[in-house]
N, C-alpha and C positions, 0 to 999 in steps of 0.2 A: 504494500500500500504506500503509496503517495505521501511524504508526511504533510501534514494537515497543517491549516491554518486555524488559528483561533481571532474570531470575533467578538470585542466586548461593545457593549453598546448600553449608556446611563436610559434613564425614564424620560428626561430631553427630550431624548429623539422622537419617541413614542408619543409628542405633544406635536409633532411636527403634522402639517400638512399634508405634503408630498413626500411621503418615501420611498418612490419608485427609484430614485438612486440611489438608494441604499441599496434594492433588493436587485437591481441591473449589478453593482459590484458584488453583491452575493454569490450571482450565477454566473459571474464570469470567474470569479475563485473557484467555486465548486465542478465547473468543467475543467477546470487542472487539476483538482485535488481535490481531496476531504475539508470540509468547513464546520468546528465546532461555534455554535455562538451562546455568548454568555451574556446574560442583560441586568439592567440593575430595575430600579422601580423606587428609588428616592423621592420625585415630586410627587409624585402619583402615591406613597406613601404618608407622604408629611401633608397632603390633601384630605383626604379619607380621616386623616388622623383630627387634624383640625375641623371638619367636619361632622366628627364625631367627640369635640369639644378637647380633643389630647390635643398637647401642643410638644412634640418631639423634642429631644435635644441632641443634639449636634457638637460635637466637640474633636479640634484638627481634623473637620471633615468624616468623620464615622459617628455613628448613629449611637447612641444608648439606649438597648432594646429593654425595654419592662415586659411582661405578660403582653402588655396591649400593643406593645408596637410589634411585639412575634405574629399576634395574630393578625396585626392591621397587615404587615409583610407578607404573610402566607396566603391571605383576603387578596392581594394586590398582584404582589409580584408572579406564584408561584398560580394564581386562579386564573383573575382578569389580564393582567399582560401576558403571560405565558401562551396564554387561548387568544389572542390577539395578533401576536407572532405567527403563532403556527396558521391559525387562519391566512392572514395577510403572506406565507411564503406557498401557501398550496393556491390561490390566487393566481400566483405569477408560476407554476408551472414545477414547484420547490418540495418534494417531499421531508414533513420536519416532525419530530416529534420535541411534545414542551414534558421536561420532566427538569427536578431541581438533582442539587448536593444529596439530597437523602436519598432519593429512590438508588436502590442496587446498592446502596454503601456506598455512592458516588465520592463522596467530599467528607473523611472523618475528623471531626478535632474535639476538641473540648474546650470546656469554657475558659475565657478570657478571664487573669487575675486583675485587679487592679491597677489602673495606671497612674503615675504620680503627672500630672500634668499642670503646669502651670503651681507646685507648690501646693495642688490638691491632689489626691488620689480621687480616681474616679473608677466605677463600678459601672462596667458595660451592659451589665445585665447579659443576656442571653444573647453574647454574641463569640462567635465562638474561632479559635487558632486553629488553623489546617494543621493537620499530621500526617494528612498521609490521601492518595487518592485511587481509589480500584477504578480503574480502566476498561472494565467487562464490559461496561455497558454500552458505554461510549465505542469501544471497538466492534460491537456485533452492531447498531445503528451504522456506523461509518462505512463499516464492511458491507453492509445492505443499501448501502449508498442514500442513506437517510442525513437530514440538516439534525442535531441536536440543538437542541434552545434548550438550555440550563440557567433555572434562577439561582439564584445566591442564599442558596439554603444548606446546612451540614447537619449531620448527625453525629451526637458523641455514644459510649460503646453501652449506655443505658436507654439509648431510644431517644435521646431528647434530640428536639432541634432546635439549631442556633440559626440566628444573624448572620452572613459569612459578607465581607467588602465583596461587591460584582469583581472589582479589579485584581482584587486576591484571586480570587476564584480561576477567573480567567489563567494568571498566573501560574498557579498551580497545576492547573488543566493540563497549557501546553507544558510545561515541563515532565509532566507524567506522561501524557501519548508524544513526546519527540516530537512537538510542534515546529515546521521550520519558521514561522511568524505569529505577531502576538500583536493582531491592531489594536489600541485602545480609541475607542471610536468619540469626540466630543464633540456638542456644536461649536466648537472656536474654529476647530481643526484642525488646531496645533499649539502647542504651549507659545505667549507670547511674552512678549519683555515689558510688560505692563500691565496695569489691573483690569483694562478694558477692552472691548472686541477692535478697537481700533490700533491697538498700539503694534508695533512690526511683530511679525509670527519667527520663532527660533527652529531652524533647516536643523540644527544638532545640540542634543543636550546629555554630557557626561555629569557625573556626578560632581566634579568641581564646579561646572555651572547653575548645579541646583544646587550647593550650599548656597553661592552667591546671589540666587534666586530669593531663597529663604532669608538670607539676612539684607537684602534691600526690598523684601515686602511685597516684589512681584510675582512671588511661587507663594501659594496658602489654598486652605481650605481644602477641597476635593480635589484640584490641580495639584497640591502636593502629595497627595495619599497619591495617586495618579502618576505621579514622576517616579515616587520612591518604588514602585509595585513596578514599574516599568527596569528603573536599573536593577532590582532583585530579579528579575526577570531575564534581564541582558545577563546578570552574572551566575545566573542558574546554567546559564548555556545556549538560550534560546536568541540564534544567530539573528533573525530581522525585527525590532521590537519600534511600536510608531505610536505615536499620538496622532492619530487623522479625523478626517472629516466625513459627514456619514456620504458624501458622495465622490469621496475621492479614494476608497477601497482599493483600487489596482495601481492607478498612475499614481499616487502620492505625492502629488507637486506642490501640496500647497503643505505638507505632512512634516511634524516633527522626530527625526529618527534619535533614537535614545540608547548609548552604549555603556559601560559600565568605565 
């Protein structure tokens, strides 16, 4: 088999309009090779949530799961967008199937200790560290030349299930099936050198660039959970690693490449 590309794509995009470019570079991937895609469901979660009067918290860009935000997640992510995806790729011609981390024993970890952040410790609640990822599943889909859509969901070894970052996950993914690329898909389309959609887009970003990202204030929030997921990723092994834009999947020209 072909090694495969991995697709991550935030709740964004999923707000978007038109994603017939999205799914034009889907199927131009998946006629060279296998395509895993990994999606997240953040707005579409912190919506539902507020709606139902929770107001999320959010801390260096990851979520702090209580009872209710697992359920609003698994309401969200792993139901309604899941069933949205796979709808929207059998549309265009795309056999996919939507299953998360837990199904098969996809994505194992266990829960997240406490982190000292900012001089406070903080408690994630039910979000949980990758350990380890079986492959079975994802390899008999792929082999059957099926799209996978995997929510960001894991199971630890008593059945519970966690929170898992979409970008982790992805992460993870390709490095277990020998992914030779790992797009991380945003609406900017590429890390830029400033806080706003206008500010000039960055062609390469090593890890000395994202310190100095972080200490002049234009790398935060999800962009840097998003850089750091990406150089753990470059230094896992996984040869082509990008920040892109959900229509610029193949050509990459407007794309940030990210090496360790």
């Amino acid at each position: 088999m072909t090694a495969p590309v991995v697709v991550k794509i935030g709740g964004g995009l999923l707000d978007l309009p038109d994603r017939a470019p999205f799914w034009d570079g889907v199927r131009t991937l998946m006629a060279r090779g296998p395509v895993v895609l990994v999606h997240g469901g953040g707005p579409q979660a912190t919506a539902l949530a507020r709606r139902l009067g929770h107001e999320p918290r959010i801390v260096q860009g990851r979520r702090v799961t209580t009872d209710t935000d697992l359920a609003i997640l698994q309401w969200t992510a792993r139901g309604e967008l899941s069933t949205q995806l796979v709808r929207e790729a059998f549309a265009r011609g795309v056999r996919a199937v939507g299953l998360s981390g837990v199904d098969g024993g996809l994505l194992r970890v266990v829960r997240r200790p406490p982190w000292t952040v900012d001089g406070e410790a903080v408690d994630f609640g039910w979000v949980g560290d990758v350990q380890g990822v079986d492959r079975t599943l994802l390899d008999t889909l792929l082999l059957a030349g099926f799209l996978p859509v995997v929510s960001p969901l894991g199971v630890d070894a008593a059945g519970n299930a966690y929170n898992v970052n979409a970008d982790t996950v992805a992460r993870y993914v390709a490095a277990a099936i020998g992914a030779s690329d790992l797009l991380l898909v945003t609406e900017t389309g590429s890390l830029r050198r400033g806080t706003d959609a206008s500010a000039p887009p960055v062609a390469h970003c090593d890890a000395a660039l994202f310190e100095a990202g972080l200490a002049g204030g234009w790398i935060g929030g999800g962009m840097r959970v998003k850089i750091q997921v990406a150089l753990d990723a470059a230094r896992a092994g996984i040869a082509s690693v990008w920040v892109v834009g959900y229509d610029d999947l193949v050509e990459r020209t407007r794309a940030t490449r990210v090496t360790a």
